[in-house]
C-alpha positions in Angstrom: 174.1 56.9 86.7 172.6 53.5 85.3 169.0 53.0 85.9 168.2 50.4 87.8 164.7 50.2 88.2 163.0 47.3 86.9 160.6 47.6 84.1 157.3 47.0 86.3 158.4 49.7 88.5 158.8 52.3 86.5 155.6 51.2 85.0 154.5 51.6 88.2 155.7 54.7 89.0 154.2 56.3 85.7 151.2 55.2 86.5 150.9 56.7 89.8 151.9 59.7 88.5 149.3 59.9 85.8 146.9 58.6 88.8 148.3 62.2 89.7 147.8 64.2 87.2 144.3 62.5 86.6 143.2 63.9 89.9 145.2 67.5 88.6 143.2 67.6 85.8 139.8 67.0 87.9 140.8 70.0 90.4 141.1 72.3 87.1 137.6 71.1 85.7 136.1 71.9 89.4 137.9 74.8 89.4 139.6 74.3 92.8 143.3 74.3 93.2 145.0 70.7 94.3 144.5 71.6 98.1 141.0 72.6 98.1 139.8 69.3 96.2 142.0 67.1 98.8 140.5 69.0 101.7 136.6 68.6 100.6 137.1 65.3 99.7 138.8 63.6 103.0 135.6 65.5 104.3 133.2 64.0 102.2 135.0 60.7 102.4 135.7 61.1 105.9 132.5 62.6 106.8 131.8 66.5 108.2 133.6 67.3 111.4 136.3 65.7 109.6 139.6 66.2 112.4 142.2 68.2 110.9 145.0 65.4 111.8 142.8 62.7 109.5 142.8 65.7 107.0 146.2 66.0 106.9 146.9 62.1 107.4 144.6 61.3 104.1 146.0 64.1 102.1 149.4 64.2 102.7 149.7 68.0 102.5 152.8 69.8 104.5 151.2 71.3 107.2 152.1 74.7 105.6 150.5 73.6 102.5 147.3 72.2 104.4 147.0 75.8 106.6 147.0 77.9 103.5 144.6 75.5 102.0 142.2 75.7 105.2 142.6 79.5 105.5 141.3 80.3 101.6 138.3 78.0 102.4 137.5 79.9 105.4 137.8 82.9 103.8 135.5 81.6 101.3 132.8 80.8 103.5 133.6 76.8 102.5 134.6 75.6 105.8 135.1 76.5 109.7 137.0 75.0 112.4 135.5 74.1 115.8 137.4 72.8 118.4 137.2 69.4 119.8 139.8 69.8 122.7 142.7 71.8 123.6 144.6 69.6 121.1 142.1 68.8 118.5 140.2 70.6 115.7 137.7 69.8 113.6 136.9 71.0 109.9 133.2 71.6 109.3 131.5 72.4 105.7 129.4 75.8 105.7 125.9 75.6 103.7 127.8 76.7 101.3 131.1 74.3 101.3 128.2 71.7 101.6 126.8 72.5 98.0 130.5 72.8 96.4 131.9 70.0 98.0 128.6 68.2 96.6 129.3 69.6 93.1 133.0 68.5 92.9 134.2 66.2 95.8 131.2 64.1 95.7 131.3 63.8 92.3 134.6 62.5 92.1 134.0 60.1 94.7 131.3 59.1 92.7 133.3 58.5 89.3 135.7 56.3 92.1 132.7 54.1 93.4 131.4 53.7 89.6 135.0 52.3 88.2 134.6 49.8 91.5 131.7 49.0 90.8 131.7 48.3 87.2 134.8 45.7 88.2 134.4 42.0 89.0 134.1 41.9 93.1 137.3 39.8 92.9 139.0 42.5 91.0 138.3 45.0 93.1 139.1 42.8 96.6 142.9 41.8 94.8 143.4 45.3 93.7 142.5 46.3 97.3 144.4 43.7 98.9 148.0 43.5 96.4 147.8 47.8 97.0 147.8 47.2 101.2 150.1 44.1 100.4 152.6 46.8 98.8 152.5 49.5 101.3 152.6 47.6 104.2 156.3 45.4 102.8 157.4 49.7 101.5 156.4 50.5 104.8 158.8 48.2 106.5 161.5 48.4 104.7 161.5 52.6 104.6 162.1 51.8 108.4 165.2 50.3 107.1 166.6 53.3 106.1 
């Protein structure tokens, strides 16, 4: 099969994927696994009582993935759930999931805020707005399918 992809996406593509990896590679210097570094930082990001449907919404995790995920945290004291409603929950930081989530999530979101800021404002609001310009015209045309 010929490749067909045009030179800036595959550019773009490998980019993403060291984006990826990037974010891999912080997980191992944390010493968390993938999961547990996407969970504490749609928390931090998305502030405690986080709901478990914006969890899984900002992370992208299979549900399976995401329960496992959830489940080892608990165990480890790094989270609870609390119910919101009969078809709500909520994921909550422990004392202690409040100091790890500090020493890793937070500090990635930290490194992310630094690179902004350290851009030209105008950089940052055309790299913001060409990113939402591409996923809303992919979004539309997946419904194509």
């Amino acid at each position: 099969m010929a490749n067909h992809v045009s030179k800036e996406m595959n550019r773009y593509n490998y980019l993403v994927s060291e984006i990826d990896a990037v974010y891999h590679e912080a997980a191992l210097r944390l010493g968390l696994s993938d999961s547990a570094l996407n969970i504490l930082y749609a928390i931090c990001d998305n502030g405690e009582g986080c709901l478990l449907q914006d969890i899984s919404f900002y992370t992208g995790m299979s549900k399976q993935t995401m329960n496992s995920a959830l489940r080892k945290l608990e165990k480890e004291d790094i989270i609870y759930l609390g119910s919101l409603n009969a078809k709500a929950k909520k994921v909550y930081l422990t004392e202690k999931g409040k100091r790890l989530a500090g020493m890793t999530a937070m500090r990635v979101l930290q490194i992310e805020d630094e690179i902004f800021a350290s851009w030209k404002k105008e950089d940052v609001e055309k790299y913001l707005e060409l990113t939402e310009k591409y996923l809303d015209c992919l979004k539309e045309r997946i419904k194509e399918l």
